[in-house]
PyMOL CGO cylinders between C-alpha atoms (Angstrom):
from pymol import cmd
from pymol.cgo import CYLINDER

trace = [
    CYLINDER, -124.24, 194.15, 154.03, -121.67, 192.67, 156.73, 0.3, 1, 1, 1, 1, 1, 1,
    CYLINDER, -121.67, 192.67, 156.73, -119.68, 189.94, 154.55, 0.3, 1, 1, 1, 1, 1, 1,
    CYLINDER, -119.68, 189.94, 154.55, -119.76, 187.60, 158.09, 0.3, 1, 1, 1, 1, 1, 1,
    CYLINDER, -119.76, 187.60, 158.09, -123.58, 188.13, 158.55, 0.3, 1, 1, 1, 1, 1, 1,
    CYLINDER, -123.58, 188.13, 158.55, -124.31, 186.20, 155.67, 0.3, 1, 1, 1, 1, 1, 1,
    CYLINDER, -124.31, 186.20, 155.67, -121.54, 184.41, 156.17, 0.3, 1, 1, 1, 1, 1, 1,
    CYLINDER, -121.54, 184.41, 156.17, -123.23, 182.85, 159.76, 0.3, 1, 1, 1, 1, 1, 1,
    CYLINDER, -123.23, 182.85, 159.76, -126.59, 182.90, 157.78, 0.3, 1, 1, 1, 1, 1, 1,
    CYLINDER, -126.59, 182.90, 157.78, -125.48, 180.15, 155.26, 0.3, 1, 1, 1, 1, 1, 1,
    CYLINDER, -125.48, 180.15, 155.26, -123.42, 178.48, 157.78, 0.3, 1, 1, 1, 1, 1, 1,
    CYLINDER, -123.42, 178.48, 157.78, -126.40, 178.09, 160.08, 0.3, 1, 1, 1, 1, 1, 1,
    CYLINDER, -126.40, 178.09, 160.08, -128.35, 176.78, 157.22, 0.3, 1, 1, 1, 1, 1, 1,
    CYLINDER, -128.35, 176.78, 157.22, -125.57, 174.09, 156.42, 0.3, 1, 1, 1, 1, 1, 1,
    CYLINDER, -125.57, 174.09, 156.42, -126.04, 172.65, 160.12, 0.3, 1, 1, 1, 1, 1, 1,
    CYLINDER, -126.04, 172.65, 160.12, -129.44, 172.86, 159.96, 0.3, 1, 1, 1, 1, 1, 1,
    CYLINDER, -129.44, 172.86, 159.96, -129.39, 170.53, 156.81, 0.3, 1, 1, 1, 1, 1, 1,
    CYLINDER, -129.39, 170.53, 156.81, -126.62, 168.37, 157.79, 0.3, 1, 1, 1, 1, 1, 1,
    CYLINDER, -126.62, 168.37, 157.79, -129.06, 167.86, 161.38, 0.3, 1, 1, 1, 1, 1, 1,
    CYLINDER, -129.06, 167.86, 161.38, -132.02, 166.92, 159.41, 0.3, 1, 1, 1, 1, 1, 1,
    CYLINDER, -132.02, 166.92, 159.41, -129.83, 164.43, 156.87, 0.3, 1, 1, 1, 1, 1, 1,
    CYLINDER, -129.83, 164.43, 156.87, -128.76, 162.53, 160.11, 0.3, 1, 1, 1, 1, 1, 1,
    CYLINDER, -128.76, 162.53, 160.11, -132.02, 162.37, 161.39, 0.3, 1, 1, 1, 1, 1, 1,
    CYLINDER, -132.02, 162.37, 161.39, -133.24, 160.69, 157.73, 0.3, 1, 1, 1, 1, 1, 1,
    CYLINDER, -133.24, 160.69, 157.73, -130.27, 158.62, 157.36, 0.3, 1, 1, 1, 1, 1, 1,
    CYLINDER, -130.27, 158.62, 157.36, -130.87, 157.19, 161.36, 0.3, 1, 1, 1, 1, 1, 1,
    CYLINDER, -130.87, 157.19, 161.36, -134.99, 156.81, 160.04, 0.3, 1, 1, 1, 1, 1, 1,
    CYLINDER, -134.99, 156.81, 160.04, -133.85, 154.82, 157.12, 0.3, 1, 1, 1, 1, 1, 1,
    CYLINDER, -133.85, 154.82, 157.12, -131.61, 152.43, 158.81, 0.3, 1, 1, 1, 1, 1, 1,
    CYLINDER, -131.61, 152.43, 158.81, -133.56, 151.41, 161.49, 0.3, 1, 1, 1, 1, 1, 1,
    CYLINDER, -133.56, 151.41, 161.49, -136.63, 150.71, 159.17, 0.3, 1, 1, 1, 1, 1, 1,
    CYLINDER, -136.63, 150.71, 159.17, -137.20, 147.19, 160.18, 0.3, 1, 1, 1, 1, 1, 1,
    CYLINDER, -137.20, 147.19, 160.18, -135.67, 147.77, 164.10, 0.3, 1, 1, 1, 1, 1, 1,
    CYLINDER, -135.67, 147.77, 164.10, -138.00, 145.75, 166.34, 0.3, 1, 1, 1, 1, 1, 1,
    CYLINDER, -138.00, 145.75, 166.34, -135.95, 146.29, 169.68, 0.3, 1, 1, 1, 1, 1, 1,
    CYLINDER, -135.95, 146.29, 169.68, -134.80, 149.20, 170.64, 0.3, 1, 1, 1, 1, 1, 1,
    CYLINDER, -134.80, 149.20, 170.64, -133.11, 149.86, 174.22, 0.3, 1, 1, 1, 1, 1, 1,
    CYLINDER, -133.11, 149.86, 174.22, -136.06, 151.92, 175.43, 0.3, 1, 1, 1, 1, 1, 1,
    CYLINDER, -136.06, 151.92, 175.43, -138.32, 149.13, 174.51, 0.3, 1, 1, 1, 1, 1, 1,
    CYLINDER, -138.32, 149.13, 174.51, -140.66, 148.61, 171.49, 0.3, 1, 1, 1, 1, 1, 1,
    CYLINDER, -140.66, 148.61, 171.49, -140.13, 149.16, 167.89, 0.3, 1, 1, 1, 1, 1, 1,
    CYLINDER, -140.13, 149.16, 167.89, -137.72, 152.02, 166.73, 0.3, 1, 1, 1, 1, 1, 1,
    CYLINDER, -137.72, 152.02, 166.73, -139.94, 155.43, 166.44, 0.3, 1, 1, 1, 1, 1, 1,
    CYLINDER, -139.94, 155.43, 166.44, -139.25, 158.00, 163.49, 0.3, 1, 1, 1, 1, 1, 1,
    CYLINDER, -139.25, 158.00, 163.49, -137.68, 161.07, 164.10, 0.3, 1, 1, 1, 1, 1, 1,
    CYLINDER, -137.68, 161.07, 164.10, -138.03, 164.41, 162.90, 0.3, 1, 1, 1, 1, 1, 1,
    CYLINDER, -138.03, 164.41, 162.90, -135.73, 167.46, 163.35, 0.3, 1, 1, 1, 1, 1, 1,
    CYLINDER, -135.73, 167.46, 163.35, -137.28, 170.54, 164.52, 0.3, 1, 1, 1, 1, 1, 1,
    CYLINDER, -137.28, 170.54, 164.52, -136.40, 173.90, 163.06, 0.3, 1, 1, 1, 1, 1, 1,
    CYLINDER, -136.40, 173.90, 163.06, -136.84, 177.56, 164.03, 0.3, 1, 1, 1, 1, 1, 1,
    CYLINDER, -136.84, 177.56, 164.03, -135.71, 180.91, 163.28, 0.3, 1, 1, 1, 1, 1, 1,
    CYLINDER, -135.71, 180.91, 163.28, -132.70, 182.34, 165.62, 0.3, 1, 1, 1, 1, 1, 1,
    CYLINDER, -132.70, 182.34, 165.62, -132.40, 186.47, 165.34, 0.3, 1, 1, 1, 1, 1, 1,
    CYLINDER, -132.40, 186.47, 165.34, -128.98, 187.33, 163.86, 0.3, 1, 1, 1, 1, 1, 1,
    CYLINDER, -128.98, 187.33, 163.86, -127.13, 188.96, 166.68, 0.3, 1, 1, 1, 1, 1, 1,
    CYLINDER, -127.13, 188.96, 166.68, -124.86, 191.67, 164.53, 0.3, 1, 1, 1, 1, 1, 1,
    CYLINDER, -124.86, 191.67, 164.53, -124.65, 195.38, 164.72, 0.3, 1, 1, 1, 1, 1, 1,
    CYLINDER, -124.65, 195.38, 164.72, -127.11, 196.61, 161.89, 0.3, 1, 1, 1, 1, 1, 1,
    CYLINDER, -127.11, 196.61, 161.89, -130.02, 198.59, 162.42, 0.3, 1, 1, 1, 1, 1, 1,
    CYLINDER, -130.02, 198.59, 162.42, -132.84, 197.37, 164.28, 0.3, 1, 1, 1, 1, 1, 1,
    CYLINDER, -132.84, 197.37, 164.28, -135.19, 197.28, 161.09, 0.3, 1, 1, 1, 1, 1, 1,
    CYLINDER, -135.19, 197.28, 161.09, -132.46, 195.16, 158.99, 0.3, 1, 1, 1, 1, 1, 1,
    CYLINDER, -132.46, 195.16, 158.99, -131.58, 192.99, 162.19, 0.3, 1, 1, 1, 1, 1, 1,
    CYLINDER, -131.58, 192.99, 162.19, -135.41, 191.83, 162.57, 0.3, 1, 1, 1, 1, 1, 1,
    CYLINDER, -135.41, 191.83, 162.57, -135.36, 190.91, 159.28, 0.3, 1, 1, 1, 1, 1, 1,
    CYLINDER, -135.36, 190.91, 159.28, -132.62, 188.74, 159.43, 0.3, 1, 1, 1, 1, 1, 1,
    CYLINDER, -132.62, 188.74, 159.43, -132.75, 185.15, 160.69, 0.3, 1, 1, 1, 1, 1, 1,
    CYLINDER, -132.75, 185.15, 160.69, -130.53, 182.58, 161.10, 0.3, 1, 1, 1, 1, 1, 1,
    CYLINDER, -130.53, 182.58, 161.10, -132.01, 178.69, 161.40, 0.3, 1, 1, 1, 1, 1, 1,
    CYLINDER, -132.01, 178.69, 161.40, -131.66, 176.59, 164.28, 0.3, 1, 1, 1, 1, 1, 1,
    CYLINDER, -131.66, 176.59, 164.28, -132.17, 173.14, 165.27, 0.3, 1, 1, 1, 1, 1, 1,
    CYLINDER, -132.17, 173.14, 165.27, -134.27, 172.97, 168.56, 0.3, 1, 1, 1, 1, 1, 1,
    CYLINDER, -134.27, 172.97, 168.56, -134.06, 169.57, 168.48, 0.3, 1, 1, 1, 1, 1, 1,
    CYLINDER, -134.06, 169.57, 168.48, -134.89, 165.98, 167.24, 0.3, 1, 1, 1, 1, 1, 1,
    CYLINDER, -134.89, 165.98, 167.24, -138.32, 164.21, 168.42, 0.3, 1, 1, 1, 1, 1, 1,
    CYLINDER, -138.32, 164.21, 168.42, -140.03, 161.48, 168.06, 0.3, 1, 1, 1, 1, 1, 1,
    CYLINDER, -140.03, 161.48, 168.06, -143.17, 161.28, 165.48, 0.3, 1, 1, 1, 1, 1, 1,
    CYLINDER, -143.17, 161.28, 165.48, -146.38, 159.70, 167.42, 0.3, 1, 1, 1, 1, 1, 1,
    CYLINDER, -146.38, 159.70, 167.42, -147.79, 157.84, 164.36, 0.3, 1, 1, 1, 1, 1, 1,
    CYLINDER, -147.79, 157.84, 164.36, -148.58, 153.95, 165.26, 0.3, 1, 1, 1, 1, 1, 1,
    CYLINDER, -148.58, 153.95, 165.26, -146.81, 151.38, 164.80, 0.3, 1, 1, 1, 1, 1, 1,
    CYLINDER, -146.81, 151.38, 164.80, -147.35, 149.11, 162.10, 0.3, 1, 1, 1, 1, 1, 1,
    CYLINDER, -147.35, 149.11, 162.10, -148.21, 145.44, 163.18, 0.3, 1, 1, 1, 1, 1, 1,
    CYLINDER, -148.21, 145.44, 163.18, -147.13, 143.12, 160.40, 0.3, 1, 1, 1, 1, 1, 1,
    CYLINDER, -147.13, 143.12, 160.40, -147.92, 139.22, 160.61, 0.3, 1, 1, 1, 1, 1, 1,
    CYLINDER, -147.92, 139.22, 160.61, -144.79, 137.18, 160.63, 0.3, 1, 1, 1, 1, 1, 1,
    CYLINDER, -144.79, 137.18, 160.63, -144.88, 133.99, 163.31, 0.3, 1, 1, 1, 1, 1, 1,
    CYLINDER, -144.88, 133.99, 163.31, -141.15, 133.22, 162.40, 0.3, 1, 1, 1, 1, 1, 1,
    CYLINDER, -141.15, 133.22, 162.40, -139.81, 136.61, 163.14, 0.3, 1, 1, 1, 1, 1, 1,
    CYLINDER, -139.81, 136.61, 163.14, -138.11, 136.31, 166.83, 0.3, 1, 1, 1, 1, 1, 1,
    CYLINDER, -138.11, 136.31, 166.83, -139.98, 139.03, 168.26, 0.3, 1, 1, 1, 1, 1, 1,
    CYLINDER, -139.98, 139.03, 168.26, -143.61, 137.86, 167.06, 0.3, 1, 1, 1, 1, 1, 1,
    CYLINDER, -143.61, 137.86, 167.06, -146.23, 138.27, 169.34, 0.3, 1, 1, 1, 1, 1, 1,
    CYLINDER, -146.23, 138.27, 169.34, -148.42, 135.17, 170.64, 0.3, 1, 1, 1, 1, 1, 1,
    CYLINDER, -148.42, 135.17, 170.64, -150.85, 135.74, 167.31, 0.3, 1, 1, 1, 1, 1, 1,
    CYLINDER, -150.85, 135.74, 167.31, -147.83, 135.72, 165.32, 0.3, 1, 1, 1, 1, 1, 1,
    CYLINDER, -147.83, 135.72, 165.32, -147.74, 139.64, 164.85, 0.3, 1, 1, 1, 1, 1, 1,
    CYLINDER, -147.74, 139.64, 164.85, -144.45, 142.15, 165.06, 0.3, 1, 1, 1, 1, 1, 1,
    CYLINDER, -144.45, 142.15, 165.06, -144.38, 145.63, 165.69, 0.3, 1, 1, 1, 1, 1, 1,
    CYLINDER, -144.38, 145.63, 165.69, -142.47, 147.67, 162.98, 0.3, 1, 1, 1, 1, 1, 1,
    CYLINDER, -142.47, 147.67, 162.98, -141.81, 151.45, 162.48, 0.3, 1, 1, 1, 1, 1, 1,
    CYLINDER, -141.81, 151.45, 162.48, -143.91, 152.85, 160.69, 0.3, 1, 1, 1, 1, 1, 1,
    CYLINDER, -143.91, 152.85, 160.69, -141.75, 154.67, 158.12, 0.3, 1, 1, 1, 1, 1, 1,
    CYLINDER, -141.75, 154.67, 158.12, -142.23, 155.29, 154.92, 0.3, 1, 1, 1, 1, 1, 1,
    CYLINDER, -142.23, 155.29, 154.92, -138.91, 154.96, 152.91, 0.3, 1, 1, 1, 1, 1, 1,
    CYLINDER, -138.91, 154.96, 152.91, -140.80, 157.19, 149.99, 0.3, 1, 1, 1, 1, 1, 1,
    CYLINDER, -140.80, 157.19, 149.99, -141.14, 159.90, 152.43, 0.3, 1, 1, 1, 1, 1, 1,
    CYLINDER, -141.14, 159.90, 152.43, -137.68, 159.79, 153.96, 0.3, 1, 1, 1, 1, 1, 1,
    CYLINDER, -137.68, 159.79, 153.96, -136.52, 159.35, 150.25, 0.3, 1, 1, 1, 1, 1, 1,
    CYLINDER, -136.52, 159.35, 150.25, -138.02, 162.32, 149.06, 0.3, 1, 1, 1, 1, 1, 1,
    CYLINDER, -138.02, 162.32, 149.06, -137.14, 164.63, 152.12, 0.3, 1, 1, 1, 1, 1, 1,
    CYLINDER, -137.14, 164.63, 152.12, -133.63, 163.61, 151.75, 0.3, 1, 1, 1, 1, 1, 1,
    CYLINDER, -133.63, 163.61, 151.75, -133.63, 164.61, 148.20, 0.3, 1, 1, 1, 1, 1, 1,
    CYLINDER, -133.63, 164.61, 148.20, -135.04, 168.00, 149.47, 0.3, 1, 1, 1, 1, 1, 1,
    CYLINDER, -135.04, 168.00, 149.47, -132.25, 167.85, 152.31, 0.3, 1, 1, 1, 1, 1, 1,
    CYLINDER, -132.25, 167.85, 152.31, -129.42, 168.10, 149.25, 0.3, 1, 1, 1, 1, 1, 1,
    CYLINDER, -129.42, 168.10, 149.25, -131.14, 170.74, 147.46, 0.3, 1, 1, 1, 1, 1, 1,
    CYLINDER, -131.14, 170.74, 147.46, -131.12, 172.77, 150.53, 0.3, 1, 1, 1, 1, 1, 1,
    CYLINDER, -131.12, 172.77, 150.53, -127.66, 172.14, 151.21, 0.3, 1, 1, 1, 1, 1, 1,
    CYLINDER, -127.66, 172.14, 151.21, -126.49, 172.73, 147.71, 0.3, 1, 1, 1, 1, 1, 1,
    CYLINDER, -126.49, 172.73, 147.71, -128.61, 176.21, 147.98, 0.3, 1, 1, 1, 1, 1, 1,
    CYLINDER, -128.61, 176.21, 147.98, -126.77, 177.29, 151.05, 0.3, 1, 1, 1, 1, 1, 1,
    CYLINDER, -126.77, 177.29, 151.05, -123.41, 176.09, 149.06, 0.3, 1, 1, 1, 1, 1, 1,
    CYLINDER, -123.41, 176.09, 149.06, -124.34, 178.42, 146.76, 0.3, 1, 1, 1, 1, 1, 1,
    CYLINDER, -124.34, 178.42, 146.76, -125.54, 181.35, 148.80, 0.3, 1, 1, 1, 1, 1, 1,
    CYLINDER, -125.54, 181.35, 148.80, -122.12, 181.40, 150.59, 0.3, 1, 1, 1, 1, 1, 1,
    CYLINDER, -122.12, 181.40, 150.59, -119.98, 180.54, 147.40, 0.3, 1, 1, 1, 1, 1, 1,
    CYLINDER, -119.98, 180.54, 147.40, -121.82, 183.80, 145.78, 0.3, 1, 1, 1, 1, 1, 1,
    CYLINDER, -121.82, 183.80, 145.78, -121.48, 185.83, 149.23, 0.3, 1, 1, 1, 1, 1, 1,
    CYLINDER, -121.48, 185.83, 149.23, -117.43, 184.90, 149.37, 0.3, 1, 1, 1, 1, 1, 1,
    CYLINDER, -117.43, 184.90, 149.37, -117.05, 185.73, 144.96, 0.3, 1, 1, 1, 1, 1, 1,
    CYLINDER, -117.05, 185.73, 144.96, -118.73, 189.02, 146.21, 0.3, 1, 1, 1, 1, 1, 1,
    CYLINDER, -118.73, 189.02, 146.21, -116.49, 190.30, 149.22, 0.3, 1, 1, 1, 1, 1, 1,
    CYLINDER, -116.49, 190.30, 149.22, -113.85, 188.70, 147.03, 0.3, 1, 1, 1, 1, 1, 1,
    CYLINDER, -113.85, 188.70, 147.03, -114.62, 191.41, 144.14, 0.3, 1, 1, 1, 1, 1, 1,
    CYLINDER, -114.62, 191.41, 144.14, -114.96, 194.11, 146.48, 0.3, 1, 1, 1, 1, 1, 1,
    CYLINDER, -114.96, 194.11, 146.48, -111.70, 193.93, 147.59, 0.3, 1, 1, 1, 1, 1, 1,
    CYLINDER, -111.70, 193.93, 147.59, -110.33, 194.27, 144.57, 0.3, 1, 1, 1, 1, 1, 1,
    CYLINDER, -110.33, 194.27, 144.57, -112.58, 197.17, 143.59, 0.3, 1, 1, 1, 1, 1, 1,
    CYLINDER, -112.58, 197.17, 143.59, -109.94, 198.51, 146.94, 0.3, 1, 1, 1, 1, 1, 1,
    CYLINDER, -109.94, 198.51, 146.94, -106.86, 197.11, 144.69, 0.3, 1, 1, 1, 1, 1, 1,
    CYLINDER, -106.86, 197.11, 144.69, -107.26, 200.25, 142.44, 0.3, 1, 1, 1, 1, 1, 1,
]
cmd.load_cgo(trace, "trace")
């Protein structure tokens, strides 16, 4: 197998992760946003995935079968709003209401934790894939 195949694999797999972490970390912080500069409450975003074809030099059959991950981009999830009741809050409606994200810190909690293992599994994929190119060349040594 082509050391820098796998190489672009895991590497594509890091961004992917490191994508999706920024998206959480960006859901997480603006939990309780009530303005936003487009209007309205802050929505929750996701990060979109897909599978990008590996563009090396094997064989046809081994090149369909290998994928490398791509972001296609980061939109916004269409779940409502939550309306809490708070009269004090500045941006309280005229029955006292304000429109929050809805976003569930469990959920972007867990995902995140899910993010890391990810991350730490593409770690190891390349850390494995660099400890074996670095033993064949020294199967070359003698």
């Amino acid at each position: 197998m082509d050391f820098l195949a796998a190489f672009r694999i895991c590497g594509s797999g890091l961004a992917a992760q490191r994508a999706k972490m920024d998206v959480i970390v960006s859901n997480l912080a603006n939990v309780n946003t009530t303005r936003t500069s487009e209007g309205g409450p802050y929505k929750r975003k996701v990060a979109v995935f897909s599978a990008k074809p590996l563009e090396t030099n094997f064989d046809d059959d081994l090149t369909e079968a290998l994928r490398m991950v791509r972001v296609d981009g980061v939109v916004e999830d269409n779940k409502n709003i939550k309306m809490v009741f708070d009269p004090n809050h500045p941006d309280a409606d005229e029955n006292g209401f304000v429109s929050l994200p809805d976003i569930n810190t469990i959920v972007e909690m867990s995902d995140m934790i899910m993010v890391n293992r990810a991350y730490e599994a593409c770690v190891t994929a390349f850390d494995s894939t660099k400890n074996m190119a670095v033993k064949a060349l020294e199967l070359g040594k003698y």
